[in-house]
KEMARFI-955352 format. One record per residue (C-alpha): residue in one letter; chain; x, y, z. Coordinates in steps of 0.5 Angstrom, whole numbers. Example, Ala and Ser with C-alpha at 12.3 -4.5 7.8 and 13.67 -1.06 7.14 Angstrom:
[A A [25 -9 16]] [S A [27 -2 14]] 
This chain:
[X A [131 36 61]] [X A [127 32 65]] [X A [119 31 65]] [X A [115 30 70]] [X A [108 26 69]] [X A [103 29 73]] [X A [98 23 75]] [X A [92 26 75]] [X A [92 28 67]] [X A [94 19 67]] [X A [87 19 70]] [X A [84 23 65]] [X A [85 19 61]] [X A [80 14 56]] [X A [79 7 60]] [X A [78 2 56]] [X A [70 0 58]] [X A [69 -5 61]] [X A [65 -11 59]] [X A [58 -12 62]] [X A [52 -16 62]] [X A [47 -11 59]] [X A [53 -9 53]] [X A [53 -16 51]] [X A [46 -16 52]] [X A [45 -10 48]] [X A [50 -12 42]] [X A [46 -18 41]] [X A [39 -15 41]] [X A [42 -11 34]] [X A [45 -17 32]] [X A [38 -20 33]] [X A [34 -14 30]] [X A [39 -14 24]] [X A [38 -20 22]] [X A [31 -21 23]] [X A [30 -15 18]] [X A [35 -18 13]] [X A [34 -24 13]] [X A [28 -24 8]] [X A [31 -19 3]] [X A [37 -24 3]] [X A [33 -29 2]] [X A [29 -26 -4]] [X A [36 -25 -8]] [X A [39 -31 -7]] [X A [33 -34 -9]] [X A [33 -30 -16]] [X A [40 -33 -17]] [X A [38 -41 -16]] [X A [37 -46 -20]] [X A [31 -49 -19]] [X A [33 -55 -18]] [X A [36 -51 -11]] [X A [29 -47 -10]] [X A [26 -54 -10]] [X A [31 -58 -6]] [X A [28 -61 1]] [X A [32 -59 6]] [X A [32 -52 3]] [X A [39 -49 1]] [X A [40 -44 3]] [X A [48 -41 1]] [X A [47 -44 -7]] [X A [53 -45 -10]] [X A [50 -46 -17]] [X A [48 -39 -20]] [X A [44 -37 -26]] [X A [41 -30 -29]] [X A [35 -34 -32]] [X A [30 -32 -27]] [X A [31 -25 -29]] [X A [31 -27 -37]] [X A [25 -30 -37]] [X A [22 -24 -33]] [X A [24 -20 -38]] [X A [23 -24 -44]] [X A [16 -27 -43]] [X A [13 -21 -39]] [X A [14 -13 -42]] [X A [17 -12 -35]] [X A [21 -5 -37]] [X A [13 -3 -39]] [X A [11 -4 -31]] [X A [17 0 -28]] [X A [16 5 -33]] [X A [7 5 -30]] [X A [10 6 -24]] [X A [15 11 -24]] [X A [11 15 -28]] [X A [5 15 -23]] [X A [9 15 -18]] [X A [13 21 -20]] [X A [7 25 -22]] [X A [4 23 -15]] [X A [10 25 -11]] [X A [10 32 -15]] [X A [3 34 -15]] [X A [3 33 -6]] [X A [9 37 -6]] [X A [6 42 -11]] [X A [0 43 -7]] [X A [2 40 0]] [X A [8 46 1]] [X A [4 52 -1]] [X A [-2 49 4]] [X A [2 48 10]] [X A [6 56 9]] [X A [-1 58 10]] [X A [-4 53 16]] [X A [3 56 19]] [X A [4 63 17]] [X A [-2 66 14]] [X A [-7 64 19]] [X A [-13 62 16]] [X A [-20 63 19]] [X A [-22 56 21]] [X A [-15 54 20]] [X A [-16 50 27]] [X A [-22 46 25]] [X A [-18 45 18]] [X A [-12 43 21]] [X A [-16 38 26]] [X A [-20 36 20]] [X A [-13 33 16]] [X A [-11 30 22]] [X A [-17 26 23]] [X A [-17 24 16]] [X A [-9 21 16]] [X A [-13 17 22]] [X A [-18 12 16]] [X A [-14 7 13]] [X A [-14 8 5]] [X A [-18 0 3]] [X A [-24 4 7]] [X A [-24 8 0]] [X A [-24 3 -4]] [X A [-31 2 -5]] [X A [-32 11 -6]] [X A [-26 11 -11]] [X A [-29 5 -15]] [X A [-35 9 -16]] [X A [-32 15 -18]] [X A [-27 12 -23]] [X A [-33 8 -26]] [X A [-38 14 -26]] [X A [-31 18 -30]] [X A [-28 13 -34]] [X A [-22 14 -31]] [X A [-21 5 -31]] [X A [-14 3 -35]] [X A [-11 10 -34]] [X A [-5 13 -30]] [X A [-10 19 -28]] [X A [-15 12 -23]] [X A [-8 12 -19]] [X A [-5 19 -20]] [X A [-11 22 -16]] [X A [-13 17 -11]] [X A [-5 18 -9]] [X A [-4 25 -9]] [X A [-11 25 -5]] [X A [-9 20 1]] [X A [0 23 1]] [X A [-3 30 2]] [X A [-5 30 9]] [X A [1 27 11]] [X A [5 32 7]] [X A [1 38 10]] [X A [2 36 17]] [X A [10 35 16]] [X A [11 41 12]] [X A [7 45 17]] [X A [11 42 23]] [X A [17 44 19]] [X A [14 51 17]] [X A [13 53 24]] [X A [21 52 26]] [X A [23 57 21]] [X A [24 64 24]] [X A [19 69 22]] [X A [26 74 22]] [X A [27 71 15]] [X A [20 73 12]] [X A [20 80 15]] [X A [26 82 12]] [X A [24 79 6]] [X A [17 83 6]] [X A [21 89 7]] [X A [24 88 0]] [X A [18 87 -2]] [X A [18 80 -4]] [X A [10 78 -4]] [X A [8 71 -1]] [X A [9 66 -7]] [X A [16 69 -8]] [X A [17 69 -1]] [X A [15 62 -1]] [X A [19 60 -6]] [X A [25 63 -6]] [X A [27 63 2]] [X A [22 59 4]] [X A [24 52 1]] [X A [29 52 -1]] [X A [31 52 7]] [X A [26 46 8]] [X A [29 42 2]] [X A [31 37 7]] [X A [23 36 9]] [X A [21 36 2]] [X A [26 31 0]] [X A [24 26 5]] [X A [16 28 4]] [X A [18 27 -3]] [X A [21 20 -2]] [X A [16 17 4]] [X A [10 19 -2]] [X A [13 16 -8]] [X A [15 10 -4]] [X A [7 9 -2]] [X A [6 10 -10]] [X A [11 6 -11]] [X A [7 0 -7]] [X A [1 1 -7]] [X A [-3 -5 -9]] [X A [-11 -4 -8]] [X A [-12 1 -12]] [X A [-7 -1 -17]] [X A [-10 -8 -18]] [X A [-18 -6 -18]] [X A [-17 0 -23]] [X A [-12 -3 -29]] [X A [-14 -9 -32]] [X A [-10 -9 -38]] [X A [-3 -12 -38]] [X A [0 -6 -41]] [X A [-3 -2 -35]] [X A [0 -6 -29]] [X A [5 -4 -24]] [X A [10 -7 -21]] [X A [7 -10 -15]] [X A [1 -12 -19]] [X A [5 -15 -25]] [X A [9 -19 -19]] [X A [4 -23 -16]] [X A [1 -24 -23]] [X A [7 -28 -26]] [X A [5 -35 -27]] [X A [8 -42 -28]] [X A [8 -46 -34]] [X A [2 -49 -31]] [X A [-2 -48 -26]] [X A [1 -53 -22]] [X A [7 -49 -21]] [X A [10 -44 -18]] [X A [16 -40 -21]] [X A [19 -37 -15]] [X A [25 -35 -18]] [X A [21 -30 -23]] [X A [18 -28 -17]] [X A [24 -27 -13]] [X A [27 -24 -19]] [X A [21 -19 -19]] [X A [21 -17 -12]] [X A [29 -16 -12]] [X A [28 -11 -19]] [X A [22 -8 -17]] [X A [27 -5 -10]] [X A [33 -4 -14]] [X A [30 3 -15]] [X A [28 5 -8]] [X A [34 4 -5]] [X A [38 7 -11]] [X A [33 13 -9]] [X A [35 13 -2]] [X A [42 13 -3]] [X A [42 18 -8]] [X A [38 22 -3]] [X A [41 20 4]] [X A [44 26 7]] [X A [38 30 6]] [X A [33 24 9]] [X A [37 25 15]] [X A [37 32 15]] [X A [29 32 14]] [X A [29 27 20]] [X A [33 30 25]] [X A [31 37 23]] [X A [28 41 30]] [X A [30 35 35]] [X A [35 40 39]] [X A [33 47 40]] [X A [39 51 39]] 
């Protein structure tokens, strides 16, 4: 039996591209980004497995081919520095989950409920995520001295949650308002009421953009230096950020740039164990209501 070939379907068939000017240019420009990015958090882990006589060298080295853990046991034998990760766990978890449980519910009414005012209220969340919170600084100072709250968890819990919620608001109401309202008229026809509507329909359909809500205010905690160097002075109060910068030398002529970089490298593992944990819900909060189907 013989075949025939029909010369159009070998026209239909994938061509190899072709190699022009702007793909070379494009691919070079992602190469370039990439390293610009990279470069840095390379450097830093690197630098927290050099000897020091590697760290000092002139010119610099950059591809050690001596390594050494002694940064990391030093940071963990002369400083209390699982005490610090514990610090800024706990307040960042607390945070997140305080945002989350007052920032859902708060933007289900801006979106469903309609409030008297809730224009005005919504442009007023919208106005404050415009301030840049070292304006704070000085009214929250007064606060934390006027109740006593120096040297403790709640000094950075409260001036956390305060400054995540708007953003949380404002996301979770986007989100809210994509929902069709089909879904919550059935539900009140079973007789459900507006907070278990909320929880039990509501969020669970928005567990992509509680995630990444989530995760965008417990990196913001997990960071946050201001607040956490003016409210907490003693040693066993500090957070990771604040006890970074404070690690000290044998003397006051040395830098210990290993330690640091040691510090650095332990107070990021957590971050991005979190968003690999999570990076499949990230994705789906990000991209959630871009293509209207």
């Amino acid at each position: 039996m013989s075949t025939t070939l029909n010369p159009g379907s070998l026209s239909t068939q994938a061509k190899p591209r072709k190699l022009t000017v702007g793909r070379v240019l494009f691919w070079l420009a992602v190469v370039a980004i990439a390293i610009f990015c990279l470069a840095p958090i390379l450097w830093q882990v690197l630098t927290s497995f050099k000897v020091n006589e590697d760290i000092s060298a002139i010119p610099n080295v950059y591809f050690p081919t001596r390594f050494t853990l002694d940064h990391y046991m030093e940071l963990f034998t002369r400083r209390p520095f699982m005490r610090y990760v514990f610090n800024s766990a706990l307040v960042s978890m607390v945070s997140t989950v305080a945002c989350l449980l007052i920032g859902a519910p708060a933007a289900y009414a801006l979106a469903r409920l309609r409030p008297l005012g809730g224009r005005i209220i919504q442009a007023g969340i919208l106005f404050i995520t415009l301030f840049p919170g070292i304006l704070l600084l000085q009214g929250l100072l007064e606060i934390v001295q006027t109740f006593h709250l120096g040297n403790r968890y709640l000094s950075l819990i409260i001036p956390y949650t305060a400054i995540n919620l708007p953003l949380t608001i404002l996301v979770m109401r986007s989100f809210y308002e994509q929902l069709p309202k089909d879904l919550e008229d059935a539900a009140r026809v079973d007789g459900y009421n507006t907070l278990q509507m909320l929880t039990k329909i509501v969020m669970p359909l928005t567990l992509p953009a509680l995630v990444t809500t989530g995760i965008l205010t417990f990196i913001f905690a997990w960071n946050e230096f201001i607040f956490a160097l003016t409210f907490i002075t003693e040693e066993r109060m500090k957070t990771i950020p604040v006890a970074s910068a404070q690690i000290g030398g044998t003397s006051v002529f040395e830098i210990p740039y290993g330690p640091i970089a040691a510090a650095t490298v332990v107070g990021t593992i957590p971050l991005v164990l979190l968003v690999l944990f999570f990076q499949r819900q990230i994705i789906q909060g990000l991209t959630a209501g871009a293509v209207k189907g």
